[in-house]
N, C-alpha and C positions, 0 to 999 in steps of 0.2 A: 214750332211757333208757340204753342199752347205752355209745351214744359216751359221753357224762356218766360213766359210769364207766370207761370208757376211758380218759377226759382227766384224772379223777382219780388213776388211778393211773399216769399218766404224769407228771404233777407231782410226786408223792410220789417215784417215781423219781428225777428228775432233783433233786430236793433231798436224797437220800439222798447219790448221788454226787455231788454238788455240798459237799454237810459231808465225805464222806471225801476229796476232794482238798483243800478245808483242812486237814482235821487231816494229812493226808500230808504236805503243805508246812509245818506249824507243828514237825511230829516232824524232819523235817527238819532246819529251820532249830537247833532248841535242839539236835538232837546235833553239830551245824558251830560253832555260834556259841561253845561253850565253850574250843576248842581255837585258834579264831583271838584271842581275850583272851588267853589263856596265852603264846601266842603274842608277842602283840602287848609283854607283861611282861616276858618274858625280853628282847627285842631292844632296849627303850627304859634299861633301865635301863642299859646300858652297862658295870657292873664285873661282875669276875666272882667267881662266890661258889665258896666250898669248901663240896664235893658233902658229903652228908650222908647215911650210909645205905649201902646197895650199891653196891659201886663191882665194875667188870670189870678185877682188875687180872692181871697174869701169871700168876698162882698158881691166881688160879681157870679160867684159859684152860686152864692144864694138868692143869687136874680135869678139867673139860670134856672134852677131848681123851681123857683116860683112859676113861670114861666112857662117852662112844660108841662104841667098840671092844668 
């Protein structure tokens, strides 16, 4: 009787960690996988686009600069 529950919760064990190393590899994979598409977009399209938005240009390098002083 004792082994029987022994082996039972030695299965439920290993299928506890056996589901968290999937989901560890699937958290994984979806926070990799969006960045190599993005990726993969910017390189194939070939021209280049005018940036939109914040740009780092001289002006704010020298706020910057002030700034952390």
């Amino acid at each position: 009787m004792k082994d029987d529950k022994k082996k039972h919760l030695d299965s439920e064990r290993r299928r506890f960690i056996k589901g968290s190393l999937v989901t560890g590899v699937g958290v994984a994979a979806a926070a990799v996988a969006p960045g190599a598409v993005m990726a993969s977009d910017d390189e194939s399209s070939g021209q280049t686009k005018t940036q939109k938005g914040y740009r780092l240009t001289p002006h704010i390098l020298q706020y910057y600069k002030t700034t952390a002083s």
